[in-house]
C-alpha positions as a Python dict, from the first residue, in 0.01 Angstrom:
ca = {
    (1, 'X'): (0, 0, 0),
    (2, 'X'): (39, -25, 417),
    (3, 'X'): (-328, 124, 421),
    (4, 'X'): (-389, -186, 229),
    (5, 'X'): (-154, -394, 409),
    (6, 'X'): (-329, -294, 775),
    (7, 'X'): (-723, -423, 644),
    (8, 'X'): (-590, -719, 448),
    (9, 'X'): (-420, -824, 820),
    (10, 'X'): (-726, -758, 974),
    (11, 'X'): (-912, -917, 727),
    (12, 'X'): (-687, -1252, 750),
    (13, 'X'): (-697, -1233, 1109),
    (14, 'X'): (-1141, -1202, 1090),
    (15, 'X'): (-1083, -1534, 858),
    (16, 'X'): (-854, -1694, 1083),
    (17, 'X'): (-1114, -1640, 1357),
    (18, 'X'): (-1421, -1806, 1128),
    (19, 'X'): (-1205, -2045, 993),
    (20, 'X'): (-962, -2168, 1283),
    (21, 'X'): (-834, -2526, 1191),
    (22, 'X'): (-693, -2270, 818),
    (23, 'X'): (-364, -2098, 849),
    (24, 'X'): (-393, -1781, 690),
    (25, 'X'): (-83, -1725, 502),
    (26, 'X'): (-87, -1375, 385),
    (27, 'X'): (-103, -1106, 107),
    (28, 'X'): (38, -1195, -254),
    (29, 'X'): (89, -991, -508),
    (30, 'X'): (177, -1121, -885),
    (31, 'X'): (543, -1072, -1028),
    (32, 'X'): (655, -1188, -1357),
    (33, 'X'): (608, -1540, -1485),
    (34, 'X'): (292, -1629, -1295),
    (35, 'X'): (456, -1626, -1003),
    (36, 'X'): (307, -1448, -594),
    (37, 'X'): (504, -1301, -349),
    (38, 'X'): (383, -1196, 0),
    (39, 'X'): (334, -830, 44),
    (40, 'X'): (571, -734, 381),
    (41, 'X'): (572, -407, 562),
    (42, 'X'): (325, -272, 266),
    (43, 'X'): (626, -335, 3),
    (44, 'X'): (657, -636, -231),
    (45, 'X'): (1006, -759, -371),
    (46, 'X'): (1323, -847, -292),
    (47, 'X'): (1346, -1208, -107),
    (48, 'X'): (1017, -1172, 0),
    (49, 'X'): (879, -1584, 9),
    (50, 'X'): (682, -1680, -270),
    (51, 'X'): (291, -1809, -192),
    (52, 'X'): (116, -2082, -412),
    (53, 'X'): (-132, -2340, -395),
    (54, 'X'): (109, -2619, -256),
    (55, 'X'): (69, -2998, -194),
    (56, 'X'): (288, -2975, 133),
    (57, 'X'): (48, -2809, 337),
    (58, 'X'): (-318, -2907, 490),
    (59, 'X'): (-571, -2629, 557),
    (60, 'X'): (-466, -2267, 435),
    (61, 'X'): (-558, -1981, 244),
    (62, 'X'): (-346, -1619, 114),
    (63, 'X'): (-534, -1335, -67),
    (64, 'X'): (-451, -1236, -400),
    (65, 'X'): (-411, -872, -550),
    (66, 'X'): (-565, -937, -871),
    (67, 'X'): (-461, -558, -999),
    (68, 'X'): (-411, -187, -913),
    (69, 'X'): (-558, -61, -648),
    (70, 'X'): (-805, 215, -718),
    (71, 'X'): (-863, 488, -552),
    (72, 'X'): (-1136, 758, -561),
    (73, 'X'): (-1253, 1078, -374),
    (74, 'X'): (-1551, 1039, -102),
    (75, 'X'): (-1840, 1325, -173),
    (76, 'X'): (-2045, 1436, 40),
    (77, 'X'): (-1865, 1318, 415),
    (78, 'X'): (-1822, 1734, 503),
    (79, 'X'): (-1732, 2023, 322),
    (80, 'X'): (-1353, 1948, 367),
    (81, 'X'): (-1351, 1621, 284),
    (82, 'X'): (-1013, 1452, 250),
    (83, 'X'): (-1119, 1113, 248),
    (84, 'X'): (-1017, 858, -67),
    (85, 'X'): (-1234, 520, -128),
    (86, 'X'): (-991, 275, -169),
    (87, 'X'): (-1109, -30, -409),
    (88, 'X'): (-896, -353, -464),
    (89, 'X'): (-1012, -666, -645),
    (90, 'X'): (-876, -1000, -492),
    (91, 'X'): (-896, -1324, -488),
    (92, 'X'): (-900, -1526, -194),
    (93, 'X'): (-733, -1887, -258),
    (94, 'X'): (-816, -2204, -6),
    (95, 'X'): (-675, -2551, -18),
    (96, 'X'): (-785, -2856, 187),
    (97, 'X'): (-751, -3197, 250),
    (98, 'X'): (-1045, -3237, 366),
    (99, 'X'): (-1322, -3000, 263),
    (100, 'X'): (-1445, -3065, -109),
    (101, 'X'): (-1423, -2736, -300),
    (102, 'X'): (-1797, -2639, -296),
    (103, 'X'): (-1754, -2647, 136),
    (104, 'X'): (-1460, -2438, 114),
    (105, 'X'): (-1712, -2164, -53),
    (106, 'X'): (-1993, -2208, 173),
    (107, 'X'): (-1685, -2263, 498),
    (108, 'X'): (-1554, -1884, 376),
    (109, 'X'): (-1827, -1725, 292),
    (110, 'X'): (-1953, -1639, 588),
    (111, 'X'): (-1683, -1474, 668),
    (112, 'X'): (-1643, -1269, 395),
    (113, 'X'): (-1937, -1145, 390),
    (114, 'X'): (-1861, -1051, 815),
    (115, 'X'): (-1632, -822, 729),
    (116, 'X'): (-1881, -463, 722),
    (117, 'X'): (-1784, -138, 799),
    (118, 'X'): (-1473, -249, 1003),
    (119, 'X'): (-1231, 87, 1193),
    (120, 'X'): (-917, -39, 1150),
    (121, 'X'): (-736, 265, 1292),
    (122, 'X'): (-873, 603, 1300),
    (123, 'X'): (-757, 715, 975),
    (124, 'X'): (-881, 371, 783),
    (125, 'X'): (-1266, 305, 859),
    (126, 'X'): (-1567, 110, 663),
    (127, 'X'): (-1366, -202, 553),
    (128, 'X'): (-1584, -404, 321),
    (129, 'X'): (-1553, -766, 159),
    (130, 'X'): (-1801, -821, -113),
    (131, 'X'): (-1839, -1157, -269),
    (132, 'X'): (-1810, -1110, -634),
    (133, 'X'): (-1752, -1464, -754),
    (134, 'X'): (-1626, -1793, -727),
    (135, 'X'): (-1454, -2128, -930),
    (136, 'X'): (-1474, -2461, -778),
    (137, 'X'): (-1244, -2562, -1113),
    (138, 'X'): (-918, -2711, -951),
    (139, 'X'): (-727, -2681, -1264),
    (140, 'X'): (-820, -2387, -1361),
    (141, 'X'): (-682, -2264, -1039),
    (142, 'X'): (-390, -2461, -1043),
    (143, 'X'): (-272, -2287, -1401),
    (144, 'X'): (-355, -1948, -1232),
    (145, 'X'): (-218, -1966, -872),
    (146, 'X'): (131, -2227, -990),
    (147, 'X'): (443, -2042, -1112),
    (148, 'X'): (519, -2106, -1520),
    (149, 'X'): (796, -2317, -1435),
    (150, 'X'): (591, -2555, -1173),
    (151, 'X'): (288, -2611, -1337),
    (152, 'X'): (429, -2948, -1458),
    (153, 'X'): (452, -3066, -1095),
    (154, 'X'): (99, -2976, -1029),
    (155, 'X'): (-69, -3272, -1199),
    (156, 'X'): (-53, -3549, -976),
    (157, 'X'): (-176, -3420, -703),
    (158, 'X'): (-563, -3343, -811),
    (159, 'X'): (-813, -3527, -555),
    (160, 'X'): (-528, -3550, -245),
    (161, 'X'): (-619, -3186, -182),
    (162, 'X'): (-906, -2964, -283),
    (163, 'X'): (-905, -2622, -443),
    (164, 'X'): (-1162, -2320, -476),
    (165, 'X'): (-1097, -1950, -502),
    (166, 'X'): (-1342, -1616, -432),
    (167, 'X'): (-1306, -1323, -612),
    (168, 'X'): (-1397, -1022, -410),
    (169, 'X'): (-1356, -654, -370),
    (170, 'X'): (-1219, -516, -12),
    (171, 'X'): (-1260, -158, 10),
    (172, 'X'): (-1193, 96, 295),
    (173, 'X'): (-1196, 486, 344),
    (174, 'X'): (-874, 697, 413),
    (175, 'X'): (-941, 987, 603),
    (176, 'X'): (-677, 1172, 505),
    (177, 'X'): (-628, 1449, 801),
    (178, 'X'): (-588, 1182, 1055),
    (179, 'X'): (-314, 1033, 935),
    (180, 'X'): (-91, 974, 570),
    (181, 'X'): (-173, 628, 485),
    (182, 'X'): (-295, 808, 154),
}
């Protein structure tokens, strides 16, 4: 998880850059009852805060971990090869006031699809954001992104801010000799 942890930051921070006026508010990752913490130090629990859509706030996103993150064996980069392909399906989840859901797409896209073959230290290279998908549904991503026990509170508040999620796949390559973030 901190190999994750160190190209998710750098991925924030390449969408903070694109996207300036959005705060980028971190990593989530799901615990019970619908409900996303942010990922700290490349661990997840405790009194960690809690991340959600939220009518308090303006312009911001937070990537979600949408599942396990899989990892594989890289052939054919030597005859010793101790590198690992690390795969993890996300979602990244913007709200604005002021951009309409479609322009939140086309306002992040660009930026995900920046992100190529990033070296975030010497031991994590060939960072990747691919663009899978997106939904421009807001309540659709209100019942996904709310806690259980919120989701009442969410319904007033559809038009005052706007909603639209990506679903993408970041993956990286762990060279394993250079350093243990395996």
């Amino acid at each position: 998880m901190n190999g994750f942890r160190k190209v998710s930051d750098s991925f924030i921070a390449a969408l903070v850059a694109q996207c300036p006026t959005f705060e980028g508010v971190g990593i989530a990752v799901p615990t019970s009852g619908n409900k996303f913490i942010l990922v700290h130090d490349g661990r997840a629990g405790g009194d960690f805060p809690r991340v959600s859509i939220d009518d308090r706030k303006g312009e911001f996103f937070y990537i979600r971990l949408k599942g396990d993150i899989e990892e594989s064996k890289v052939i054919g980069r030597g005859s010793c090869s101790n590198d690992n392909r690390i795969t993890a399906k996300c979602k990244l989840v913007m709200q604005s006031e002021c951009l309409d859901p479609m322009q939140l797409v086309e306002h992040f896209l660009p930026g995900l699809r920046a992100f190529k073959s990033k070296t975030i230290t010497p031991s994590l290279t060939g960072a990747t954001a691919s663009p899978k998908s997106y939904n421009l549904d807001f309540a659709a991503i209100a019942k996904s992104e709310v806690a259980d026990e919120e989701k009442d509170g969410t319904t007033g508040w559809d038009g005052a801010h706007y909603l639209a999620s990506i679903d993408f796949e970041l993956t990286y390559i762990v060279d394993c000799s250079q350093n243990c973030d395996c």
